[in-house]
C-alpha positions in Angstrom: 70.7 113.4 94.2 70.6 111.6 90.5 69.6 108.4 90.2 72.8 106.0 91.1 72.4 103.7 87.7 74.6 105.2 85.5 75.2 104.2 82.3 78.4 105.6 80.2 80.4 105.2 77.0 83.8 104.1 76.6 84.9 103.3 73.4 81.8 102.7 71.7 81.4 99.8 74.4 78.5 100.4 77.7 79.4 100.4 81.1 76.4 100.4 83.7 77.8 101.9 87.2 75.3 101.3 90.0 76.5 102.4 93.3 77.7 106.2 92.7 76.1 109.5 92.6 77.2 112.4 90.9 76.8 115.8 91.7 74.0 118.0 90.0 76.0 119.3 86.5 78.8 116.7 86.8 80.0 113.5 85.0 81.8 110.9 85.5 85.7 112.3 85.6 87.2 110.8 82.3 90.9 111.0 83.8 92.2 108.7 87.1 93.1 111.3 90.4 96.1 111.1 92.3 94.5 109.5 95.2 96.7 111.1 97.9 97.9 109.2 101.1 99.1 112.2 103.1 99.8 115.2 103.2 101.3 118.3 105.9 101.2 122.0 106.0 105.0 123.2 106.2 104.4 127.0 107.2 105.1 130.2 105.2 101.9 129.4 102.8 103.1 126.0 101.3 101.0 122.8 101.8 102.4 119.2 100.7 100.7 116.4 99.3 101.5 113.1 98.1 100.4 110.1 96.2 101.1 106.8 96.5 99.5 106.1 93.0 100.7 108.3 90.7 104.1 108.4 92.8 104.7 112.1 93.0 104.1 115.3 95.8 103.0 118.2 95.1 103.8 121.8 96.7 100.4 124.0 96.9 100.7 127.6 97.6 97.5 129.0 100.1 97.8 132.1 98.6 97.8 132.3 94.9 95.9 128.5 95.1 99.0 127.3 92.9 99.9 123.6 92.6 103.2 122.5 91.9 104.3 119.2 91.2 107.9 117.5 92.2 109.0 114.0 91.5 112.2 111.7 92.7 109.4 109.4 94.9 108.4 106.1 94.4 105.3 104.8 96.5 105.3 107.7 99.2 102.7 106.8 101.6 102.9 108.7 104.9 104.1 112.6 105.1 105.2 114.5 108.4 107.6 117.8 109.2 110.5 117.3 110.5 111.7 120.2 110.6 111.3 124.5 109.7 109.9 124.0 106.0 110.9 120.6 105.8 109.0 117.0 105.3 109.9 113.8 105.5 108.0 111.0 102.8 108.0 107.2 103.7 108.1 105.3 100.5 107.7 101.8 102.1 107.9 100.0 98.5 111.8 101.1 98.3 112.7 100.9 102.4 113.2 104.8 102.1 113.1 107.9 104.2 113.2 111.4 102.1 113.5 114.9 102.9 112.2 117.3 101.1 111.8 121.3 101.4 108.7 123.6 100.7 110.2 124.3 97.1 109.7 120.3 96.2 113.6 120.0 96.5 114.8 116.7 97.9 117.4 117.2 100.5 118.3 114.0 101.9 117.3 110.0 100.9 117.4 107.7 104.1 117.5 104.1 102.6 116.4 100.9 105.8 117.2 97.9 104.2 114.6 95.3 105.6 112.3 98.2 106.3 108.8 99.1 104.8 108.0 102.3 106.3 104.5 103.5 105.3 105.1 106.7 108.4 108.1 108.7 109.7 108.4 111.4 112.1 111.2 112.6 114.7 110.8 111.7 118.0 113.7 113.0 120.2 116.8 112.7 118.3 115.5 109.5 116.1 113.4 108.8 113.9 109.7 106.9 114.9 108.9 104.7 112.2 105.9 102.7 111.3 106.5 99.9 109.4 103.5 97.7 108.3 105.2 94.6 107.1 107.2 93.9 110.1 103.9 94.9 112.2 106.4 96.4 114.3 107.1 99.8 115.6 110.7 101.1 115.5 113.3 103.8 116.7 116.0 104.4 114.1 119.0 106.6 114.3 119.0 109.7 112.0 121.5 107.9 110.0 119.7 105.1 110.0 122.5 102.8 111.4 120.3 101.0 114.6 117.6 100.3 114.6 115.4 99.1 117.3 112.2 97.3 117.9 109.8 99.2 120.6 107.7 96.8 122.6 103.8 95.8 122.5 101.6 94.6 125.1 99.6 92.7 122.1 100.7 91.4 118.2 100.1 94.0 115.6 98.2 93.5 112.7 98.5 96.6 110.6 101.1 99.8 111.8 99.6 102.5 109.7 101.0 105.3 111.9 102.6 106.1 114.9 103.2 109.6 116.2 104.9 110.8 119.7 102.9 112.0 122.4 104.8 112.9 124.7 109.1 112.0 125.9 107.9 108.7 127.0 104.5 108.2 125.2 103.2 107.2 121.3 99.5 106.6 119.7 99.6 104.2 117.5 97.1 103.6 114.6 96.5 99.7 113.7 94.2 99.4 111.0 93.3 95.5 111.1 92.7 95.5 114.3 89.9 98.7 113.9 91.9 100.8 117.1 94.0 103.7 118.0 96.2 103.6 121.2 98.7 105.1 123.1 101.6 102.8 124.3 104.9 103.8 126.3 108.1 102.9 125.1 108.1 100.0 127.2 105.1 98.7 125.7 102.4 99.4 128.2 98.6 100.0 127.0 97.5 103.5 128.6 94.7 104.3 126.5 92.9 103.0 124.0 90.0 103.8 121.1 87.7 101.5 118.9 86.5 98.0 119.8 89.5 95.6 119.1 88.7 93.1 115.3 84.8 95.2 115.5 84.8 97.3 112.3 81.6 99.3 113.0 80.4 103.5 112.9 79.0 102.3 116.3 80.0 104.5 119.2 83.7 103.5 120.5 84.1 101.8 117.0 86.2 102.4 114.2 86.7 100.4 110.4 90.1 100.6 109.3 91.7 103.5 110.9 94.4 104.6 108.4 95.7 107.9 110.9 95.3 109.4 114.0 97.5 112.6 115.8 97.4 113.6 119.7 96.0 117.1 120.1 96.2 118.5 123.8 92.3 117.8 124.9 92.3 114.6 122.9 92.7 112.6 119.4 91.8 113.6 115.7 91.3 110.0 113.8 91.3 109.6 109.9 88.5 106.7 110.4 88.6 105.4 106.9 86.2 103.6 105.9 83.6 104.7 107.7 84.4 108.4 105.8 84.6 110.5 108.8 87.2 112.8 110.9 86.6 111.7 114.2 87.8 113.7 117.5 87.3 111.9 120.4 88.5 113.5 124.0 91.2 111.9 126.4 88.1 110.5 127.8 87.3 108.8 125.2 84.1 110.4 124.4 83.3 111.2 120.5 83.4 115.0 120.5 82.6 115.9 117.0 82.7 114.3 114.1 82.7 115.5 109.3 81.5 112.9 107.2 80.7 109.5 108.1 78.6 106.6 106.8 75.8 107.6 105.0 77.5 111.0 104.5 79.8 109.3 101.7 81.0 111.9 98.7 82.7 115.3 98.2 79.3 118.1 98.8 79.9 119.8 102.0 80.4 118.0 105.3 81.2 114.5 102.8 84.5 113.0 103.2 85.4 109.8 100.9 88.2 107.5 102.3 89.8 109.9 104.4 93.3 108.5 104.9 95.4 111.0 107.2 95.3 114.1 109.0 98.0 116.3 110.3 98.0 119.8 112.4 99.7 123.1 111.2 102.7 124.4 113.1 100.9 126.6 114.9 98.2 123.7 116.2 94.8 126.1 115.2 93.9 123.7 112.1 93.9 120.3 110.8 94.5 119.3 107.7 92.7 116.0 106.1 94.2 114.2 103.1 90.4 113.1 101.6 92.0 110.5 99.2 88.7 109.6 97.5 87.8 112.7 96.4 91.7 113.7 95.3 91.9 116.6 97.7 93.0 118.5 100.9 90.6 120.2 103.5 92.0 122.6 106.3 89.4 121.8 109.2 88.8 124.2 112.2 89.5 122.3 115.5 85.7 122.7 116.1 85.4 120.1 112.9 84.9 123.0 110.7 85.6 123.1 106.6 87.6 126.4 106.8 89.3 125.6 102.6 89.2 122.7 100.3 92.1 122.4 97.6 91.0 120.6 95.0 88.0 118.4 94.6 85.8 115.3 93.1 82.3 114.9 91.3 81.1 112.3 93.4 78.2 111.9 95.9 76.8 108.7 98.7 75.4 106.1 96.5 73.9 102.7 97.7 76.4 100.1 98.3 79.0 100.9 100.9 82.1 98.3 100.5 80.5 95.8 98.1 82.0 92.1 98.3 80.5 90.0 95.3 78.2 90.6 92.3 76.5 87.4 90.3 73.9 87.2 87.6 70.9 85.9 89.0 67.9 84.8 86.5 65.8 87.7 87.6 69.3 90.3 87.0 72.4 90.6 89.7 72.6 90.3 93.4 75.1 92.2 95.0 76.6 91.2 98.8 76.8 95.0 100.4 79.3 94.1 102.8 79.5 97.3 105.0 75.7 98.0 104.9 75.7 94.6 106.7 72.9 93.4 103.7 72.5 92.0 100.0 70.5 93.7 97.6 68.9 92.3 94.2 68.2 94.3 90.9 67.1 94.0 87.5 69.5 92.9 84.6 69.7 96.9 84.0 69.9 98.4 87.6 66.0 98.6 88.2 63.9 97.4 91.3 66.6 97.3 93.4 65.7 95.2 97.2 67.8 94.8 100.2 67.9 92.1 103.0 69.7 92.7 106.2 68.1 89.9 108.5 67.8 85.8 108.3 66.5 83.9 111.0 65.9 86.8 113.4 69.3 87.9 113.4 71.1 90.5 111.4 73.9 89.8 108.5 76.8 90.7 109.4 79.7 91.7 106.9 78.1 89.4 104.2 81.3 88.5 101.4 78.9 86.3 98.9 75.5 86.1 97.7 74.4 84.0 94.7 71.1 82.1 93.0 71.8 78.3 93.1 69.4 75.8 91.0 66.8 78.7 92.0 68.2 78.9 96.1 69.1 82.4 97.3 72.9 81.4 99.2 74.3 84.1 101.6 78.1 84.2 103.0 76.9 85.5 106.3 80.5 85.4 106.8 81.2 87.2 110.2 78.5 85.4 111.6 80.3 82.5 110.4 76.9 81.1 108.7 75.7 80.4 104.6 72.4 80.5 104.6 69.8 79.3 102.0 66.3 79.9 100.9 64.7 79.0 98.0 64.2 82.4 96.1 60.4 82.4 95.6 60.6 82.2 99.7 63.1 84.9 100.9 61.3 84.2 104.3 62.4 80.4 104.5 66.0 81.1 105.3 67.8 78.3 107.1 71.4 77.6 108.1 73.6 75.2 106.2 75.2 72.7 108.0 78.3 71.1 106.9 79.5 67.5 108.4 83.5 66.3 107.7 83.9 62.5 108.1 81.0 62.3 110.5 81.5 65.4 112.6 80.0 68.9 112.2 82.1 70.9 110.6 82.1 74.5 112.2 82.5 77.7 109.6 84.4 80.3 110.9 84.8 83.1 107.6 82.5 81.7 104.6 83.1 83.3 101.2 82.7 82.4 97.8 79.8 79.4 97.3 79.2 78.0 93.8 78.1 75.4 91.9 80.4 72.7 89.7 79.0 69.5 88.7 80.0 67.0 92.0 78.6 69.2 94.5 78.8 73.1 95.7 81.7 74.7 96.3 82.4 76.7 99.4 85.4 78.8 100.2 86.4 79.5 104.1 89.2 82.1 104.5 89.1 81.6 108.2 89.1 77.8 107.8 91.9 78.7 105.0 89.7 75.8 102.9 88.0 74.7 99.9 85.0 72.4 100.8 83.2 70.9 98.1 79.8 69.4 100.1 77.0 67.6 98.6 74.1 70.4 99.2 71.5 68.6 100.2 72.9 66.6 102.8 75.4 68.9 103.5 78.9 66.3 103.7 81.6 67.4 102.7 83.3 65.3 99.9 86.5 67.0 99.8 88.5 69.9 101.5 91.3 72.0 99.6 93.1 73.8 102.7 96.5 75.3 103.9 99.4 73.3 105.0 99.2 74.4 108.7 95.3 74.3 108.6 93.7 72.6 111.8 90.6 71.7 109.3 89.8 67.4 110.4 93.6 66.5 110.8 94.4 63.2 109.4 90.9 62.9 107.6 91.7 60.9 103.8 89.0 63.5 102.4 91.4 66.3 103.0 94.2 67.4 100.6 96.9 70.1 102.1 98.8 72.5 99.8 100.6 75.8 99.8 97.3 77.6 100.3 97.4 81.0 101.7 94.2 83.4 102.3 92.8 81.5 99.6 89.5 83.8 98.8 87.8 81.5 95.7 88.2 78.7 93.5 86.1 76.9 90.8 85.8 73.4 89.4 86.4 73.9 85.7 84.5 70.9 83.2 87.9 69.3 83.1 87.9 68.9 86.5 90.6 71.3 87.5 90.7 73.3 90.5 91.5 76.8 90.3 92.1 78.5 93.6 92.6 82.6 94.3 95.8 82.2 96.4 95.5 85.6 97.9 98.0 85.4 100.6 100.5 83.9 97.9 99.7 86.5 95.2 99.2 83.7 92.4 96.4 82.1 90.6 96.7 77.8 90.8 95.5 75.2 89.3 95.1 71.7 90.5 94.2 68.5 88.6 91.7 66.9 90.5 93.0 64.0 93.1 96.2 65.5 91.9 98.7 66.4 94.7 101.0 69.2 93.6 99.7 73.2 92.5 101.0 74.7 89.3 101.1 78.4 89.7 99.7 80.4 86.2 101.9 83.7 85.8 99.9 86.5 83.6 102.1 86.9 80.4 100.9 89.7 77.8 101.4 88.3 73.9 104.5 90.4 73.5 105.6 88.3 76.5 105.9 90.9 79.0 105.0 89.3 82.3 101.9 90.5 84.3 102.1 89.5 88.5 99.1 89.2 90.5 98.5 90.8 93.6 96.1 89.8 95.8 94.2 87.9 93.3 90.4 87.6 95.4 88.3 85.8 93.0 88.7 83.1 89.7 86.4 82.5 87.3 86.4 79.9 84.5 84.3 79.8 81.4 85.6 77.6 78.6 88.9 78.3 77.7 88.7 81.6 79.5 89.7 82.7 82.9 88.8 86.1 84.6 90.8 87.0 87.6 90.0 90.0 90.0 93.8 91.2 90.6 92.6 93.3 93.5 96.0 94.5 94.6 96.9 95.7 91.1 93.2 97.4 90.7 92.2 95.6 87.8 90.6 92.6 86.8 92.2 90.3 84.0 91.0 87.7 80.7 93.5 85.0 80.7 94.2 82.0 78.3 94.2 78.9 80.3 97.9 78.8 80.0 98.4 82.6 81.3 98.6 84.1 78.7 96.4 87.9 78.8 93.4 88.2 76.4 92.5 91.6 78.6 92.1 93.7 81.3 89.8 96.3 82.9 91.3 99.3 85.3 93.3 101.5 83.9 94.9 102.4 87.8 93.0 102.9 90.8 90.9 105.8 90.8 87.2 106.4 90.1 86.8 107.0 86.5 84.6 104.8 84.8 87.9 102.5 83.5 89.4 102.7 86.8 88.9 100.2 89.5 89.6 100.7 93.3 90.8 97.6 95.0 88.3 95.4 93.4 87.0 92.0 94.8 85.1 90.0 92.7 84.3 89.2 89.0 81.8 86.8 87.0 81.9 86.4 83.5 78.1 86.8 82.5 77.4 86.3 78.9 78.5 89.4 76.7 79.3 91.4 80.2 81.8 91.0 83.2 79.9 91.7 86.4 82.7 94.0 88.9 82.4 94.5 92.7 84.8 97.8 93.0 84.6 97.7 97.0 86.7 100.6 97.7 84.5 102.4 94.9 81.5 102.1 96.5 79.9 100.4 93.4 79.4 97.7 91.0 80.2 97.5 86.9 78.5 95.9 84.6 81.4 95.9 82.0 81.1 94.6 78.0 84.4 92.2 77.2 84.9 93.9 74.6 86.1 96.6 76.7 88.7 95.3 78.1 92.1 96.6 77.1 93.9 94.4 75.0 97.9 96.1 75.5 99.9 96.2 78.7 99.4 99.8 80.6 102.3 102.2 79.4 104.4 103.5 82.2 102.1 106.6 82.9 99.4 104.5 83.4 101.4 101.2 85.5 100.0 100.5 88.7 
């Protein structure tokens, strides 16, 4: 394996990747993939694929290896037969079923008003559908005139999939809440697989399940992000498992965010839909690579789900959120040292790690800790301990912690809060959080707003509060011991507007504002009034001007420091490569 700091070229400008590998004789792959989401073999030679991203299928023949592409979709996710040569396409952005032969002919459009299915299949003489923003599971007629809500023993947090097992039985995938299951349709649990909220590779664990499919001795599981098939028996005993952590990339036995699998007609093969790597792998039921179509350049690098990158005086520190550690390297890439303990306990999913007024600060954030050393001391670690009006205030999700000129400022999703504390002492002097937040009730230090999954926020020098108001897709601003937000809208200087998704992290640096737009895959230069000086990530993908649902950004000097989490990596990225236009339509997210 190369060495994972990569440096390349774009524009005359440098980009340092750390994070990736790249197979022996391969680059860096200059244009995005198609990042499929699903994909089904129809019978009489014909495989079909789809992408969410690019928002077309394609039609590959087994045995001339030709690839034909169709269009007429917008935002397919899952793919299933329904029928002899025949597949039916969820396109949950648009509430739309569609039908479409083994030629790439659409045959039929099924529009659900109010529904968002990301998976279809026929069960009986109705459609099963899986739809993600209800967090519901429904029956709905073939003409989509009634539909019906199926019960669940438990609330569901994420309805990737749902596929019949039998007349009176389903498995259901629910990627938040890392498990498979199989419910009847009167909502009773019969079996279960993957330890409910415990994203892990551990035995009887699962991180972000995206599919799964019955098979007669047991289930075949599109684990995500942990990068692995996994077939586990009715028993619920792993039987054999391709890819996995540690085994991240496209060489043999790799898989890279493997996000559905599917049997033939005939039940002898699986196929896997390896989105990462832009390709489809027919699998032996023995967990056997029997053909690949198509393929990536890309190989298991270091980080595994990175959450944060700062400058630190000695280079960058990087929070490696999966690996369950931070690591610290030189200004280039060099020397590169990981941490994965603090106080004789392990990190656990750590979202933030940053170099304070020379103290090492970690977001141990699922053990619901920061921590602090003083960075010549990585050995003193102790716990910080944060008081509200007198009583000890109890962190529950800690991200983001940084420094502005009153105090540090700490950023609790779980809390759904802003805390700026005095750090010595630990009190907290004031506390941003959501209307419904149970954070000291009453308290005159605490200002509600219309906060929502609020991920960061920074104190800017004119004593403005910018908050990442994730679960309202907008960036806000708040003047501070004001009482009212003031949502900023991205507007391009031809005045096309520019809507934030997910927006995870703000920075402010003079009259400049850097936003990680994570659901868009980019990262965006604003004006403080909105307007866009730039933008980095062309579309999601890995090519080195592609970003993958990224989650943080610092400005740092001349550079922008990236985490791209689902890219396994971090960027070290000039501003002067940022794109200055809006995307053109090829090339819209």
């Amino acid at each position: 394996m190369v060495d994972p700091i990569v440096p390349f070229t774009i524009s005359g400008q440098q980009v340092i990747e750390i994070g990736l590998s790249y197979l022996p004789g391969m680059t860096l792959p200059k244009q995005p993939h198609a990042w499929r989401t699903g994909s089904v073999d129809l019978g009489s030679d014909a495989l079909m694929s789809v992408s969410y991203w690019s928002g077309h299928g394609d039609i590959i023949r087994r045995g001339d290896r030709t690839r034909r592409e169709f269009g007429g979709l917008v935002g397919p996710r899952g793919v299933s037969r329904c029928g002899e040569g025949l597949a039916v396409i969820a396109q949950p952005s648009i509430g739309r079923l569609s039908q479409v032969d083994s030629e790439g002919r659409i045959r039929q459009h099924l529009d659900l008003p109010g529904v968002s299915p990301w998976f279809a299949c026929r069960w009986q003489d109705r459609w099963l559908v899986s739809d993600d923003t209800r967090k519901a599971v429904l029956m709905v007629s073939l003409d989509g005139r009634t539909i019906d809500q199926l019960p669940t023993p438990f609330p569901l947090r994420s309805v990737r999939s749902a596929v019949p097992l039998d007349d009176n039985h389903y498995l259901l995938c629910d990627r938040e809440s890392q498990s498979v299951v199989v419910l009847s349709r009167l909502g009773e649990l019969v079996w279960r697989y993957g330890r409910t909220n415990y994203p892990s590779s551990e035995d009887g664990c699962l991180t972000s399940p995206e599919h799964a499919i019955p098979l007669q001795a047991g289930v075949a599981i599109a684990d995500t992000r942990n990068h692995r098939v996994l077939f586990v028996n009715w028993q619920g005993e792993p039987v054999w498992s391709l890819g996995g952590v540690g085994q991240v990339g496209s060489s043999p036995g790799r898989l890279w965010h493997p996000i559905s699998v599917s049997s033939t007609p005939d039940g002898s093969r699986l196929l896997v839909t390896d989105a990462g790597n832009d390709r489809v792998l027919e699998v032996s039921l023995d967990g056997q690579v029997t053909a690949c179509h198509g393929d990536s350049l890309v190989d298991s690098g270091i980080f595994h789900l990175p959450r944060s990158l700062e400058s630190t005086p000695a280079g960058y520190a990087v929070a490696d959120s999966y690996n369950n550690r931070v690591s610290t390297f030189g200004p280039n890439g060099q020397g590169i040292v990981h941490t994965s303990t603090a106080l004789d306990k392990p990190l656990f999913w750590p979202r933030h790690t940053s170099v304070i007024d020379g103290i090492t600060v970690v977001s141990d954030s699922r053990n619901g800790r920061v921590l602090v050393s003083h960075e010549e001391n990585s050995h003193g670690w102790r716990e910080l301990a944060l008081t509200l009006a007198g009583r000890h205030l109890e962190l529950i999700d800690p991200h983001a912690v940084r420094k502005s000129k009153r105090g540090w400022l700490l950023t609790d999703t779980g809390l759904n809060a802003v805390l700026l504390f005095e750090p010595h002492t630990g009190e907290v002097l004031h506390a941003w959080c959501g209307e419904q937040a149970t954070i000291a009730s009453g308290t005159a230090d605490v200002s509600r707003l219309p906060l929502e999954d609020v991920h960061d926020a920074v104190i800017d020098d004119d004593r403005t509060v910018w908050f990442a108001n994730t679960g309202h897709n907008t960036l806000a601003t708040l003047q501070y011991g004001a009482s009212r937000l003031c949502n900023v809208t991205p507007v391009w200087p031809s005045g096309a507007l520019s809507p934030l998704c997910a927006p995870r992290s703000v920075d402010v640096v003079g009259d400049q504002v850097l936003v990680t737009d994570s659901g868009n895959h980019r990262v965006v230069m604003l004006t403080r009034s909105g307007t866009v000086a730039g933008a980095y990530g062309r579309r999601r993908g890995h090519a080195i001007d592609c970003l993958s649902d990224p989650r943080f950004a610092r400005i740092s000097g001349s550079r922008i420091a990236i985490a791209d989490y689902l890219n396994d990596r971090v960027l070290l990225v000039p501003r002067t490569a940022l794109a200055t236009d809006p995307p053109t339509m090829e090339s819209a997210l």
